[in-house]
Phi, psi and omega in degrees: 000129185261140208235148191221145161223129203272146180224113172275124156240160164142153178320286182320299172332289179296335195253006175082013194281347157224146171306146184273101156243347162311334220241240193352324168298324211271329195269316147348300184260347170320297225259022148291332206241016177076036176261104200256102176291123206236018154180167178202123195196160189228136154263186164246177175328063200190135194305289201345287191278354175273297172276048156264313175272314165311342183263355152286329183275318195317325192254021177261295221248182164271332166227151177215130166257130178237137183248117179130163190063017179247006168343199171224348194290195227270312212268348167269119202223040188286322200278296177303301178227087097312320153331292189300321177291359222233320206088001176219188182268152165282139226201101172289120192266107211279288139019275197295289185322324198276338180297319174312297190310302172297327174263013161208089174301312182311337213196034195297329187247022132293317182297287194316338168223061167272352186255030095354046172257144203296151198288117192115310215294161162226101159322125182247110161327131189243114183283351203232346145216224205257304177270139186286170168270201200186145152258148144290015241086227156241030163286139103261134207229137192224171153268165200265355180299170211242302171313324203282296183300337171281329195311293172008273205297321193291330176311315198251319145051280198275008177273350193216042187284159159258180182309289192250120175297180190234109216251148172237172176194100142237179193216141163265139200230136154277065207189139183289177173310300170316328189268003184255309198329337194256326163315311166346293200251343144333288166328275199330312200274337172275022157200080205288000177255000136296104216257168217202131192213123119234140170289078187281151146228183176215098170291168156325300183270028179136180202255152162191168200211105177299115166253159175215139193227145168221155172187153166276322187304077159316332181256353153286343187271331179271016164236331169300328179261008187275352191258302207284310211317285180309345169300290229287278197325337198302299201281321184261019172246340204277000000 
């Protein structure tokens, strides 16, 4: 199973003042392409907590996608440190400045150095704005504007596809947990390559519970919901 684990950096983030939806996309679309996301977590601005976790993750997984930081203000420090986790210096790729320098005339050595990337990178095109992302090894680093990282992420897209995507089916039921729970651990134990979710909420008019069934495995996910769907349907109409 090829496996990733995702890193939001920023401030905003971290303190709630905006949503991580880089991190809810990335973990979506990993598992269309057969990626099993095995951890997701965010930091702030900061060398430390960032190149902690890459010199931790990097060798857990096949991949870490990291989002943020690649600006020009004071808090983007994405580029130093990766650098500072690699163990090397940053380096400007003479290519890439003069292409910076040429689409923002107006800011030409502000551009540039954004192409200041740690020594070892493969500049990753950025279609939809300005400063590029980079691979590492197996860091990949994006930006955090939400348009910028997917264009990105889709551009490279088939470089970090898996074997089988990982296909899903939920449904929601008008129903608590408790009245499901044993259809539940049922699934589970006849179909252990299934992965079996549920979400409660509590609407105005009553409670209700999102199942979610996920596999890379298709004729287990299609016997699992073809056994649960009509159980479930049994129990909350019943």
């Amino acid at each position: 199973m090829i496996t990733a684990a995702i890193l939001t950096i920023g401030n905003e983030v971290v303190s709630g003042d905006i949503p991580n939806t880089n991190a809810t996309w990335l973990a979506q679309r990993l598992e269309t392409l057969g990626v099993h996301v095995a951890l997701s977590a965010a930091v702030p601005d900061e060398p430390q907590p960032i190149g902690d976790f890459i010199s931790r993750e990097r060798s857990r997984v096949d991949y870490v996608i990291v989002t943020g930081g690649l600006g020009g203000t004071p808090d983007d420090i994405t580029r130093e440190a990766l650098a500072a986790a690699f163990g090397v210096r940053q380096k400007e790729v003479p290519e890439l400045a003069a292409d910076l320098r040429a689409r923002f005339p107006r800011h030409p050595d502000y551009a540039a150095r954004w192409a200041q990337l740690p020594i070892g990178s493969e500049p990753l095109d950025n279609p939809h704005g300005g400063a590029p992302g980079f691979r590492l090894e197996n860091v990949w680093v994006l930006p955090g504007l939400p348009s910028e990282m997917e264009a990105m992420f889709n551009a490279y897209a088939d470089q970090l596809r898996g074997e089988l995507p990982i296909a899903a089916w939920r449904r929601a039921y008008r129903t608590r947990e408790s009245e499901i729970v044993q259809l539940l651990t049922g699934a589970t134990v006849r179909w252990p390559q299934v992965s079996i979710g549920s979400y409660p909420r509590f609407l105005p008019d009553g409670p209700e519970v999102e199942v979610v069934l996920k596999s890379a495995d298709s004729t287990a996910l299609a016997a699992a919901v073809a056994w649960l769907e009509p159980a479930l349907d049994r129990v909350v109409t019943g």
